[in-house]
N, C-alpha and C positions, 0 to 999 in steps of 0.2 A: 382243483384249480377252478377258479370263478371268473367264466365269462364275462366282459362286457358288456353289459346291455345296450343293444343298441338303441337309437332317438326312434319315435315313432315318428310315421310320416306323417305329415298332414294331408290326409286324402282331404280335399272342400271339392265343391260346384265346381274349379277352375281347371279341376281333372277331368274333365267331359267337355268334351270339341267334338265340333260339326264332324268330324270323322267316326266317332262310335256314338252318335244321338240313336233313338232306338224308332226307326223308320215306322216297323209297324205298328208302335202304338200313337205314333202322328195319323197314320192312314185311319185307324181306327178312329180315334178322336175326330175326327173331318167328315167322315161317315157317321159316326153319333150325334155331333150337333147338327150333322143337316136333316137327321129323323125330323127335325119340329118343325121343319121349313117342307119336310114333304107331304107330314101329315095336313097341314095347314091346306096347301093347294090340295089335298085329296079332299080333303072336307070341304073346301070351298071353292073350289074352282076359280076362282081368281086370276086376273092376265093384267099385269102390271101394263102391257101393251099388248100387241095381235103377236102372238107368237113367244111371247115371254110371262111364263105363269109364275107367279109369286115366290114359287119354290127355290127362284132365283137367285131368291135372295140370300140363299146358301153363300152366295159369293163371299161372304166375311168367314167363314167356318177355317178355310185353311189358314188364315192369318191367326185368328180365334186360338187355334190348336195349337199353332208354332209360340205365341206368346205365352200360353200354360204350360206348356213342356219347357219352355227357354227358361220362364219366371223360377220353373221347380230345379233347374238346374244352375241358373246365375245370378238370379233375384232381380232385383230392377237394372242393376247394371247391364245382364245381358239383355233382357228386355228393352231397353233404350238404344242398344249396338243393333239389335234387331229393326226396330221401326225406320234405326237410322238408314239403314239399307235402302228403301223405300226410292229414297234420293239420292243415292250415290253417283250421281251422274259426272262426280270428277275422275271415277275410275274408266270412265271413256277417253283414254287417251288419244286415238286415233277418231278423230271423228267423221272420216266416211264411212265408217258403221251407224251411220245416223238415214245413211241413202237405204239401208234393206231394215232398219229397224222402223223405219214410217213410211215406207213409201215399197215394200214387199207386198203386204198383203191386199192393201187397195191396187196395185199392181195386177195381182190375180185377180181380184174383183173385175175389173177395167177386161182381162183378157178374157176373163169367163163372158163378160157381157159382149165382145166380140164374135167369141167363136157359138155365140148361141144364136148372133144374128146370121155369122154366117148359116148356119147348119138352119134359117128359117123359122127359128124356134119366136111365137109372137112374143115379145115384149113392148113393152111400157116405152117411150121415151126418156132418156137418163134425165134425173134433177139433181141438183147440188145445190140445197138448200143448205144456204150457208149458213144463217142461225140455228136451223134446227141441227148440223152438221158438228157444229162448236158445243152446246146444249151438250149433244150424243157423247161429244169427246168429252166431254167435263165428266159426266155419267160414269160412260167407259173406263174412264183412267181411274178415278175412285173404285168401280169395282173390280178392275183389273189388279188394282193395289194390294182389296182382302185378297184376293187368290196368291198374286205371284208371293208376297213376304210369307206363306206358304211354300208354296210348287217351288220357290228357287230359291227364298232368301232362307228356309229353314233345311230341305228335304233334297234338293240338285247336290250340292257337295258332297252328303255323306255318300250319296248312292255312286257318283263319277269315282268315290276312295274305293269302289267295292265291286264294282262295273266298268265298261265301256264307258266312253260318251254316248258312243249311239245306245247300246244297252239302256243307260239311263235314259234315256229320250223315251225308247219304246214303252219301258216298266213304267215310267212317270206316266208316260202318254197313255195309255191301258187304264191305269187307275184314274183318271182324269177322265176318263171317256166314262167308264164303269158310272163316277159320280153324277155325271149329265143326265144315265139312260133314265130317271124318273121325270125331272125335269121336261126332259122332250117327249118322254110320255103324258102329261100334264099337256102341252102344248098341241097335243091329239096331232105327233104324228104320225108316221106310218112305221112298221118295223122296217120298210127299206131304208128308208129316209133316216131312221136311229144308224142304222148300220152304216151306210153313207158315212155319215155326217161322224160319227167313231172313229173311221178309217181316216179322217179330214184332221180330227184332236191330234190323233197319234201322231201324224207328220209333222204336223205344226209340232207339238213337242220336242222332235226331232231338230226342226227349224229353231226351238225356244234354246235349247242348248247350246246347238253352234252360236247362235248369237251372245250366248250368256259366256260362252267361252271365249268369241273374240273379242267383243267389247272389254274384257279387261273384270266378267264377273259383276256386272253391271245390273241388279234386281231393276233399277229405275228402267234402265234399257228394255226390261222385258215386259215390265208395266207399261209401258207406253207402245213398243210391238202389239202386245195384248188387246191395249184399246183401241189401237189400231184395224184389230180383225174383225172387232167386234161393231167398230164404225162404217169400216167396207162394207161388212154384211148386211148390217139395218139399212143402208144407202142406198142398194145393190137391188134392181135399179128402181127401185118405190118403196122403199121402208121395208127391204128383202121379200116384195111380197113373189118374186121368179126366182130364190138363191134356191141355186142346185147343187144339193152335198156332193151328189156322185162326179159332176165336173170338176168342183172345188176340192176332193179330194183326189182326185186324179192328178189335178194338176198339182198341189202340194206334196202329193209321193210325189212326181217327178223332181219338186226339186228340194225334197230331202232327199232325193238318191242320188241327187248332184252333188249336193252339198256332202254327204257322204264319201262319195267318188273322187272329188278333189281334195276335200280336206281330211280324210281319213278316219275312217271309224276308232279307233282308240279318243281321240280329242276332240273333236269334231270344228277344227281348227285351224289352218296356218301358218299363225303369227305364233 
């Protein structure tokens, strides 16, 4: 008696979703193209500004990697859903998620520059140069862009199908830190100051989640938190020439452990 044969399936590209994308070899890939951006600042010593050495320019690497992993798995269609991402800024349904998505981390900034006067600590008088402030943001948001169509628009989902929310915060935010420690050695800082400033990623990570999970999955949302931190910081309070990791990290664990604590470590959410 003769079998049926059954139809074969059509395994294509469209059999692979962000749920089984293969993490480590994104991470890999994001660490490989940034070799050439660190050997560069090693050879040269280079500082795009006081405290930002060329190596920076790594910021395209994880968008870089998410588009040749996407390309090899969906060809330009996926790669076009991808960049779309970028701006998805209709998936903010609710928009008083717009109050902690720009106006958080200049928040800390503002309070760190308080509690340093109180405690005596000299600083600068604040400036809010406002061209140069718009300038920084324009910057910021573009480089924010190569990273997060990275860190959240390729790499956040699979890891939340497979992890926590907070779990993913931590693992994303470790690898993230991991990729800066050359960068800020470049920058000649101190190993306290790396460490600081590590413990400062991670949180925010933590913070980038919750936000990417109540906005509604929002990458625009996290691009622009992003450039957000990065604007505080150069601001804060003379072109970051007083930002103190260890306070700024302080104060961001506390309030990824808030945000934890109310919204609950599985989702990092409660909407």
């Amino acid at each position: 008696m003769q079998s049926t044969p059954q139809p074969l399936k059509n395994v294509s590209s469209s059999a692979i979703t962000p749920q089984n994308r293969s993490l480590a070899l994104f991470f890999f890939l994001v660490f490989a193209l940034s070799v050439p951006f660190w050997l560069t600042g090693a050879l040269t010593g280079m500082q795009l500004m006081d405290g930002l050495p060329i190596s920076s320019l790594m910021t395209f690497c994880p968008m870089i990697a998410a588009v040749m992993l996407v390309y090899k798995e969906d060809k330009t269609e996926g790669v076009r859903k991808l960049l779309q991402r970028a701006f998805d800024y209709r998936r903010i349904k609710t928009k008083i998620w717009y109050v902690p998505v720009v106006l958080l981390m200049p928040g800390v900034m503002i309070l760190m520059y308080g509690l340093m006067r109180l405690m005596r600590v000299p600083l600068p008088a604040p400036q809010l140069p406002i061209l140069a402030g718009l300038v920084m943001f324009l910057v910021f948001f573009i480089a924010a862009l190569g990273e997060e169509v990275g860190w959240t628009g390729y790499a956040t989902d699979p890891m939340q199908a497979r992890w926590s929310a907070l779990q993913t915060g931590i693992l994303l935010g470790l690898v993230w830190a991991v990729w800066h420690i050359i960068p800020f050695m470049q920058a000649h800082r101190s190993p306290t100051w790396i460490a600081w400033q590590c413990l400062f990623l991670v949180a925010v990570r933590v913070i980038m989640v919750w936000l990417y999970n109540g906005v509604g999955k929002s990458v625009f949302a996290i691009i622009l938190f992003h450039a957000m931190i990065n604007v505080g910081s150069f601001l804060f309070p003379n072109y970051g020439s007083h930002y103190d990791p260890r306070m700024a990290a302080l104060l961001v664990t506390f309030v990824a452990a808030a945000v934890t604590f109310f919204s609950g470590r599985q989702t990092l959410s409660n909407v």
